[in-house]
C-alpha positions as CSV (number, residue, x, y, z in Angstrom):
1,X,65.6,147.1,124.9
2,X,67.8,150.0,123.4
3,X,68.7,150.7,127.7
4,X,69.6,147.0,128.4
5,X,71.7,146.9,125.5
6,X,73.2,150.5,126.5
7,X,73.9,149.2,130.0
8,X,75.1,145.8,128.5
9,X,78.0,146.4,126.3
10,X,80.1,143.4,126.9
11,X,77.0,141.1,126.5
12,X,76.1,143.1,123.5
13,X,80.0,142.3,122.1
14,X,80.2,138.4,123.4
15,X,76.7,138.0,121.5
16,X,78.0,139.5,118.7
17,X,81.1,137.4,118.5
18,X,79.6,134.4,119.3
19,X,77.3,134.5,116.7
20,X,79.8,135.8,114.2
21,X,82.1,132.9,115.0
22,X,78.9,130.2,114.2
23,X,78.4,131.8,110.8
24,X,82.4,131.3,110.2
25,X,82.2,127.7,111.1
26,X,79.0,127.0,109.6
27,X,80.4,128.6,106.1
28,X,84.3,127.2,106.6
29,X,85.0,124.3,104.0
30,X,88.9,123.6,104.7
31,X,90.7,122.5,101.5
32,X,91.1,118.8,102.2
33,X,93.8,116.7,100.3
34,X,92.1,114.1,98.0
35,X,93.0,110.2,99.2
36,X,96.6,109.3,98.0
37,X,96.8,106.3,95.5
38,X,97.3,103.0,97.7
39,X,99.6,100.7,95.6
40,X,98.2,96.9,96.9
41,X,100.8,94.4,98.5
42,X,102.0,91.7,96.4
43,X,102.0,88.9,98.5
44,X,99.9,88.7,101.8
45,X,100.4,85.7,103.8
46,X,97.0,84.0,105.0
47,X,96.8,81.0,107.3
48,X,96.5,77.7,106.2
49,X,96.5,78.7,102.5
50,X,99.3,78.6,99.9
51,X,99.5,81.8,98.2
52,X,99.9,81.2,94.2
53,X,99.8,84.6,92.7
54,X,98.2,88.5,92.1
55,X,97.2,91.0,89.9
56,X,96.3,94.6,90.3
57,X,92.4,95.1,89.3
58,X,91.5,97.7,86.8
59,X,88.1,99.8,87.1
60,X,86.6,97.6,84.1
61,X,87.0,94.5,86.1
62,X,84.3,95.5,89.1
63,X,81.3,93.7,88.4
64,X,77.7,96.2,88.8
65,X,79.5,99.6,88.6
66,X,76.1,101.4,89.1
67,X,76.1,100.1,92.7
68,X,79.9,100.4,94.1
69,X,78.8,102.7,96.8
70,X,82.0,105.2,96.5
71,X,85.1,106.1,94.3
72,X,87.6,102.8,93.9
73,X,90.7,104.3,94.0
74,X,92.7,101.1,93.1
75,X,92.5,97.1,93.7
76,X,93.9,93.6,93.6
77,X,93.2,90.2,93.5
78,X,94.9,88.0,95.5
79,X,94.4,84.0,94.8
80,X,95.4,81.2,97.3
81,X,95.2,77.0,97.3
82,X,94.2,74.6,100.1
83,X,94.0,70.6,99.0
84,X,90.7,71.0,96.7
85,X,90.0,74.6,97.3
86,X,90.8,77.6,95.4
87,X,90.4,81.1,96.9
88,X,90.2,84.2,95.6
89,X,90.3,87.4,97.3
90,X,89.4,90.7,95.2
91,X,90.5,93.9,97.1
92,X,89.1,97.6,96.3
93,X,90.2,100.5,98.1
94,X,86.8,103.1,98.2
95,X,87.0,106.6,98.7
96,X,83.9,108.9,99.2
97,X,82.1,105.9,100.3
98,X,78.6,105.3,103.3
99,X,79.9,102.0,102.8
100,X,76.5,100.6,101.8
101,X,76.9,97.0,100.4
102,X,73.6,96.2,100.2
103,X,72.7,96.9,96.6
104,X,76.0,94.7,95.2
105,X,75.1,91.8,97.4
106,X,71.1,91.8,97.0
107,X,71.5,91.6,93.1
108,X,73.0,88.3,93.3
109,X,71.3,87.0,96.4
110,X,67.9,88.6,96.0
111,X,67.5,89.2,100.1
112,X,70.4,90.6,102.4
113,X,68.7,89.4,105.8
114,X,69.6,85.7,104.9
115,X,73.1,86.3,104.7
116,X,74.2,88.9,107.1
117,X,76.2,87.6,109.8
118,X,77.9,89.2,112.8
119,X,80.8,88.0,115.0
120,X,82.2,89.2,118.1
121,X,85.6,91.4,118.2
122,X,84.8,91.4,114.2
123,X,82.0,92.8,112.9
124,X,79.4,92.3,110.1
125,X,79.9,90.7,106.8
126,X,77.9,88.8,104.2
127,X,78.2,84.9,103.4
128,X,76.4,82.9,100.7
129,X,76.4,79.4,98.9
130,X,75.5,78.7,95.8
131,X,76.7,75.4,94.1
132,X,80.3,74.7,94.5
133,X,80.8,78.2,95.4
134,X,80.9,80.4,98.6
135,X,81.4,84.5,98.6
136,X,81.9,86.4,101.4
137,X,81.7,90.4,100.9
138,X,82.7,92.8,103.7
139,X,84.1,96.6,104.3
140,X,87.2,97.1,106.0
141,X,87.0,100.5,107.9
142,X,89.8,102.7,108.9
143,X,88.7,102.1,112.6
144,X,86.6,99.6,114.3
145,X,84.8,96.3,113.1
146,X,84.0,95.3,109.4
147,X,80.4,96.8,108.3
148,X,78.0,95.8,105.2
149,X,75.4,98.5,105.4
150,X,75.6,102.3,105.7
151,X,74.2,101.8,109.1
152,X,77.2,100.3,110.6
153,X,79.6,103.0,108.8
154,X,78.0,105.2,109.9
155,X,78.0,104.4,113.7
156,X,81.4,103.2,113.4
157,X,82.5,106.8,112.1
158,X,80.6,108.5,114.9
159,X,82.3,106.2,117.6
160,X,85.7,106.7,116.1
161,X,86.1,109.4,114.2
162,X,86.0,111.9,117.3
163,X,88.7,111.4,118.3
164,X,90.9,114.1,120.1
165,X,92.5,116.2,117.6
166,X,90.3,115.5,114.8
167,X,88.4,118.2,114.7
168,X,91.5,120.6,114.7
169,X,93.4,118.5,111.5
170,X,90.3,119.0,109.6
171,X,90.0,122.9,110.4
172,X,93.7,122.8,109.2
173,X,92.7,120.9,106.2
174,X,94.4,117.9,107.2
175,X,92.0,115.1,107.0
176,X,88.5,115.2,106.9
177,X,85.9,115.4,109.8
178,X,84.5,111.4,108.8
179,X,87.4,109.3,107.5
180,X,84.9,108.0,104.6
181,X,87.1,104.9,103.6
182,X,86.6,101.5,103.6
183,X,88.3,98.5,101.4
184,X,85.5,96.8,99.7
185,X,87.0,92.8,100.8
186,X,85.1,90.1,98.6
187,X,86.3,86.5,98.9
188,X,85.0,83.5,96.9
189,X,85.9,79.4,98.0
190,X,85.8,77.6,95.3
191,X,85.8,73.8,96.2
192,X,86.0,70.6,94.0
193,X,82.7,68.0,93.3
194,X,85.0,65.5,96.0
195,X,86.0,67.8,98.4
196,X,83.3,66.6,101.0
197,X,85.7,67.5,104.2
198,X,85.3,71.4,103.7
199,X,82.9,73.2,105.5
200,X,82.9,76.3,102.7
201,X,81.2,78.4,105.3
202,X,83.8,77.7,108.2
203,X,86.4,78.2,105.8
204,X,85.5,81.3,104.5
205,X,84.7,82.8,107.9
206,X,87.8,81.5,109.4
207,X,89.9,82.8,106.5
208,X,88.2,86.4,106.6
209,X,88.8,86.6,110.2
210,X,92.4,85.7,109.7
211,X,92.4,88.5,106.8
212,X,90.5,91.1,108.5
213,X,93.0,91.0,111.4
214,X,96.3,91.1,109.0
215,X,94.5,94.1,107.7
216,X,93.5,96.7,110.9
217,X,96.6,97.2,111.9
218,X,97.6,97.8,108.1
219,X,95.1,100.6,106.4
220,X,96.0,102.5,104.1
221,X,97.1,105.9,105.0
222,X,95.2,108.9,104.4
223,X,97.7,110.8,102.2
């Protein structure tokens, strides 16, 4: 062994180096800037509905805080009016997040296989009906279709956060490796004892695809 390595040197050296540039990767933790406060639009415009008014949503107003899978780094509610419907539309920005819904929507549905839905060019998103009321919850990612489950967020980050140059803004400590973002979208129809012409699951599906479009091209910046 001690003659191979003797008759070796430059093996010995690229050996060397190689292994001492794994155990710099491996250890290397670049300094990355926290995500920047997102101040919410006012006013967003949404087909077919009126918009009426907003206001910004404080951390005391999310509902099950022991299950928001993430940091909320700010929010709003938006509210809009169609004939004899009302929606509202509550908006959280999550930082930190696997974007797992699951636990938020099961403790008001009891099951999420019965309401998980999936549409083409869209993604995956929860619907539910209970009374007079529909609610629709959804995350926004920073790239690629809506998800519900940690599952999706996942896959979507490994489809789209490799992208080419990536990899050298997070050794820079631009951005991180997985852009572990989404904004937490939860719509609810509200519809009148009379109003026997809406279809509050049409509605609500048309009017998040309609928001989840206005809102791709539109997410928030990193910093």
């Amino acid at each position: 062994m001690i003659r191979w390595l003797r008759r070796n040197p430059l093996a010995v050296v690229w050996g060397i180096t190689v292994l001492v540039l794994g155990v710099a990767i491996a250890s290397f933790q670049p300094q990355i800037p926290q995500v920047a406060p997102y101040p919410f639009p006012q006013v967003i415009p949404l087909t077919d509905w009126t918009f009426t008014d907003s206001q910004p949503l404080t951390p005391d107003q999310t509902p099950d805080t022991q299950n928001i899978p993430g940091e909320i780094v700010s929010g709003r509610r938006y509210h809009y009016h169609q004939d004899n419907a009302d929606l509202n539309i509550e908006m959280r920005y999550l930082a930190q997040t696997n974007g797992d819904l699951k636990a938020l929507i099961k403790h008001q549905t009891g099951s999420l296989g019965t309401v998980l839905q999936t549409l083409e060019n869209m993604g995956n998103f929860s619907l539910f009906t209970q009374g007079s009321k529909s609610q629709l919850d959804a995350c926004i990612n920073p790239r690629g279709t809506s998800t519900v489950t940690s599952d999706q967020f996942k896959r979507n980050r490994t489809l789209y956060d490799w992208q080419s140059g990536r990899f050298l803004s997070w050794i820079l400590g631009q951005a991180p490796l997985h852009d572990n973002r989404c904004l937490w979208t939860r719509m609810t129809l509200s519809t009148s004892a009379d109003a026997t012409s809406v279809d509050p699951s049409k509605a609500l599906t048309t009017s998040w695809d309609n928001w989840h479009q206005w809102w791709q091209p539109r997410f928030p910046p990193l910093a």
